[in-house]
Structures are given as structure tokens and as C-alpha cells.
N, C-alpha and C positions, 0 to 999 in steps of 0.2 A: 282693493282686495288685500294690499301688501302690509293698510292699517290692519284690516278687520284680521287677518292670522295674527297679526300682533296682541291686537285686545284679545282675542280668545286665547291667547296659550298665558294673556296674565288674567285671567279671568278668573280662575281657580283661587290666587293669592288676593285677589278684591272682591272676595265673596267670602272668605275669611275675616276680612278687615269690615266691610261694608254690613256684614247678612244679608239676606235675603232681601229686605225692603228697600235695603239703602245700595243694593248693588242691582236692584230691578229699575230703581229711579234714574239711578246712573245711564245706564245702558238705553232706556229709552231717551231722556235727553240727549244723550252720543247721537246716536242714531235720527232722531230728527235735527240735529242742528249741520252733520253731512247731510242727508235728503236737500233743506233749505239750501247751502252750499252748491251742491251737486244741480238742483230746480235753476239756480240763479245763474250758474253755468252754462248752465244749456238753452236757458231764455237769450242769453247775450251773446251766445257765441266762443265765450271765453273757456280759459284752465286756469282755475282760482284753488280748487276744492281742496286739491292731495296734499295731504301734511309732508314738510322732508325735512329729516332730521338733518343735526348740525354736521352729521360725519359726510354729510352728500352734499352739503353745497359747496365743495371747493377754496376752503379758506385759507388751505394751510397757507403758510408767510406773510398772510396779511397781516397787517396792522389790526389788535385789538379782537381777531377770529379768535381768542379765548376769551369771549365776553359775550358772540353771538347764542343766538336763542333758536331754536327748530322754527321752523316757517309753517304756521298752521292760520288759514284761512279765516278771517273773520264776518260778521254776519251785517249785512246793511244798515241794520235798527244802529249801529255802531256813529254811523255819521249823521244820525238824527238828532245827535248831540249838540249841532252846529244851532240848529233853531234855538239853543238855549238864549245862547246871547241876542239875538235882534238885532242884529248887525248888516251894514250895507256891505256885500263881498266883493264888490264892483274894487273896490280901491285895495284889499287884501292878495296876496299870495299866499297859495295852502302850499305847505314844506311836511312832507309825511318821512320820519325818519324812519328807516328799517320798511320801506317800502313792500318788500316782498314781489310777488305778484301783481302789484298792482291795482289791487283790489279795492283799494281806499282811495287811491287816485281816480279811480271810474266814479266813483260814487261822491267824492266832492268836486267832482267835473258838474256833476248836475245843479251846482251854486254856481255862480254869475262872479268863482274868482278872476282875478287880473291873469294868474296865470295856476298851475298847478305840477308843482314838481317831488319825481321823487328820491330818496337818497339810499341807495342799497350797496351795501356793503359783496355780498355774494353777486360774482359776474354772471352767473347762471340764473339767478333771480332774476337779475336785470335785463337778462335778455329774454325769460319769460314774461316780463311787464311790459315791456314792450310792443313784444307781440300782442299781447293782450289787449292795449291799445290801440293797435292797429286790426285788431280782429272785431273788436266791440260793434256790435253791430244795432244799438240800438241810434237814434236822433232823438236822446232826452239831454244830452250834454249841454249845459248853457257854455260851458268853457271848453274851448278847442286847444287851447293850449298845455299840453301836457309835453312833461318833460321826464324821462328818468336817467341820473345818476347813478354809474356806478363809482364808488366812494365811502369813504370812512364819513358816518355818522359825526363821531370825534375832532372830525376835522373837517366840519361844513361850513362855511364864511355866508352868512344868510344873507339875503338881499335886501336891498334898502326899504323895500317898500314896508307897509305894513304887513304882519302877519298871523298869520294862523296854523302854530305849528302840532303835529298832527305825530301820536307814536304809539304803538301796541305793545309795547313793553318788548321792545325788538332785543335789547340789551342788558348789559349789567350796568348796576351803580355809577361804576367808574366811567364809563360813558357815557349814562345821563348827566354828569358833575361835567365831563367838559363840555358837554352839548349847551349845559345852563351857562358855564363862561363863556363861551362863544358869542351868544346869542346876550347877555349884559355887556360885552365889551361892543356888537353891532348896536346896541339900542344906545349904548353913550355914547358911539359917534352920529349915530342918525336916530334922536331919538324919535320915537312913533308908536303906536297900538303894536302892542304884539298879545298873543292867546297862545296858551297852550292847553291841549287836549289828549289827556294823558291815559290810556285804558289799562285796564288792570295794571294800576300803581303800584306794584311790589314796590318802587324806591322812590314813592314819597316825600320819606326822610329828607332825601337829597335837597328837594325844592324848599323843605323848610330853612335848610341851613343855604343855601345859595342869598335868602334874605330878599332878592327884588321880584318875586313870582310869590304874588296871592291868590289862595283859590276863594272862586266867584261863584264855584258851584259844587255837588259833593254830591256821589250816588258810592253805593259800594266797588260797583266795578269801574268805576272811572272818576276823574277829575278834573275842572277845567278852572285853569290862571292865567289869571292877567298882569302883565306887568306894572310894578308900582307909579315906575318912572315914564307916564306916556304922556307926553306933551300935545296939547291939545286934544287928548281923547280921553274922556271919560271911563272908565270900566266899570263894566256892569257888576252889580251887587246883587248878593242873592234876592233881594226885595223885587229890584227889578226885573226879575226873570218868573219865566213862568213858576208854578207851585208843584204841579207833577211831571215829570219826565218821563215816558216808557223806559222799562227795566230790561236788556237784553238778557239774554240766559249764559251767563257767562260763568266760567268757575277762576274766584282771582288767585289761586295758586297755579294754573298753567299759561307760559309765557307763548305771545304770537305775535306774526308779523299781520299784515294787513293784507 
């Protein structure tokens, strides 16, 4: 309810901007992409849906809380992304940075990874994910092991195993840059497969210039790279992947957690 007074009193200045067609288009996507949010909710038992902006989730003094991004719920077609690669998940660790809620971690539980962890910055997220895990109430999970983190994204020392890291554009720039040295100084001590799957890529950029993250595959609202330097594991090529991808309805100028 506490969105929908917000969209209606800017409504007036985005029908300005929009007109008519382009501000009726808007409104209907809004609107079913909560519905789907809100249906997935209530089929699993969880609280995913409610956007909260950054002034609510408690960051003052943290490290890097002028970098975080509002927590807006993303849509399952999000982690269908994973079928790109063909990959055995058995021997992977899914690392979803900017966790939020949780939401990405229920829905790559449904792969057969080794384990599935998540890394959130806001203490109050985290104790929403949690729960959230503890409330899920369906038996599609191949993976029981979930874990959530409360912690600096900035400052996550990844795990040895292989990975498959997982982010909705939780942050700014400056901490996607340490997140990429973090995780190149992990891969030169234990080198191994790592992936990353990056949604709505505002910062890009970053990964060109970091130099050891190539991307394997390319849609408008997302991205997924593999590291150059993977000993004994192959990276898949856009050849080798499938031809079409489902297109989520996504808009990539607004930023979310998962």
C-alpha cells in the first residue's frame, strides 16, 4: 500500500514525462510484475514482495551504506539464467551478493549447488532472509544448505570451491571493483571455475576494466562471465549455449536486491 501512495502522487509528473501510452504501459507492467511477486509469496509462504528504500534499512555507520541500493524484489524467470551455462552444480557454491530477502537464494536452492550463501549488507534484510528460509514452505529445494551473511559485500573472502556468483545490481561501482579484486586474488590462490551473473549491469564498465571476467553470454538486462584464469575448466562460449534465452520484463535503469 505504502508503494502504490507513492507511485500515485508521482504519477501526475510521469504522465507528463511518459504521455498517455507510454505511462499506461508503465503502470500495467508495475502492476503485474507486484501481482507475480506478491502470487510467489503467498504460494511459498514467504515476505519477498515490499520494496524498502535505503533510508529503512539501518545502515547508518556501516562500511560502504553510501553505496547501497533500495531492496526491490526480483522475479524467478531471474535465476533461469543459470540453464544458460550446462553446468554440473553439484561441485559449485552459489554466493548471491546484496542478498536482500532472500529471494534468489530460495530459487537457486532448486539447483543441486554444494551449498548456497547469502551476503547482505543491512542487518534487517538479513534477518528477513532468514526467516524467509525458515518459512519456505515448499520440498522443490535440491539444496538444503543455505546460509545468510550479514556483512560487507566489499569485504567477502569467497570460498575455495567453485563458483557461481549471483548480484542484482545491489550496489555501486566502487563495490563491484572490490568485489572483482576479492574474488581474482581468491581465484590466484585456488584457482577453479568461477561465473558470474550479473542483472541489470549498470556497472559493466567495471568488469571490462578488472580484465580477468569474460562475458559468455549477453541479454539486455543481464550478463554472465567467466573467469579467464580457470584451471581445468572450460568456459562456456556463446556457441555453446543455448540460442534464445527467456527475456524477463525488467527495466535496467532501476537498481534491486534479489
Amino acid at each position: 500500500m505504502k508503494r502504490f501512495l507513492l507511485d500515485l502522487a508521482k504519477a501526475p509528473s510521469r504522465f507528463k514525462v511518459l504521455g498517455l501510452r507510454g505511462f499506461v504501459s508503465v503502470a500495467i507492467r508495475t502492476v503485474l510484475f507486484d501481482l507475480r511477486n506478491w502470487l510467489w509469496d503467498m504460494r511459498h509462504g514467504v515476505n519477498t514482495r515490499q520494496r524498502i528504500p535505503v533510508s529503512e534499512l539501518a545502515l547508518e555507520g556501516l562500511p560502504n551504506s553510501e553505496n547501497a541500493e533500495a531492496y526491490t524484489a526480483s522475479t524467478p524467470a531471474l535465476l533461469d539464467r543459470l540453464g544458460v551455462l550446462n553446468l554440473d552444480w553439484n561441485s559449485f557454491v552459489f554466493v548471491d551478493l546484496g542478498c536482500g530477502k532472500g529471494k534468489a537464494l530460495l530459487l537457486a536452492a532448486r539447483f543441486s549447488f554444494m551449498r548456497v550463501i547469502g551476503v547482505e549488507l543491512s542487518d534487517k534484510l538479513a534477518r528477513l532472509a532468514r526467516q524467509n528460509v525458515s518459512t519456505y514452505r515448499y520440498s522443490d529445494l535440491k539444496c538444503r544448505n543455505i546460509e545468510v551473511l550479514n556483512g560487507d559485500a566489499a569485504a567477502y573472502m569467497f570460498p575455495a570451491e567453485r563458483l557461481m556468483v549471483y548480484c542484482f545490481n545491489s550496489f555501486s561501482g566502487a563495490v563491484v571493483r572490490e568485489v572483482l579484486r576479492n574474488l581474482n586474488q581468491s581465484l590466484q590462490q585456488h584457482p577453479r571455475a568461477a561465473y558470474f551473473l550479473y542483472v541489470n549491469p549498470v556497472w559493466e564498465s567495471v568488469f571490462v576494466e578488472c580484465g580477468f571476467m569474460r562475458p559468455v553470454w549477453r541479454e539486455q538486462s543481464y550478463q554472465v562471465y567467466a573467469a579467464v584464469t580457470m584451471a581445468g575448466d572450460a568456459a562456456k562460449t556463446p556457441e555453446q549455449t543455448p540460442a534464445t534465452i527467456p527475456e524477463p520484463a525488467l527495466r535496467r535503469a532501476v537498481s534491486h536486491r534479489a
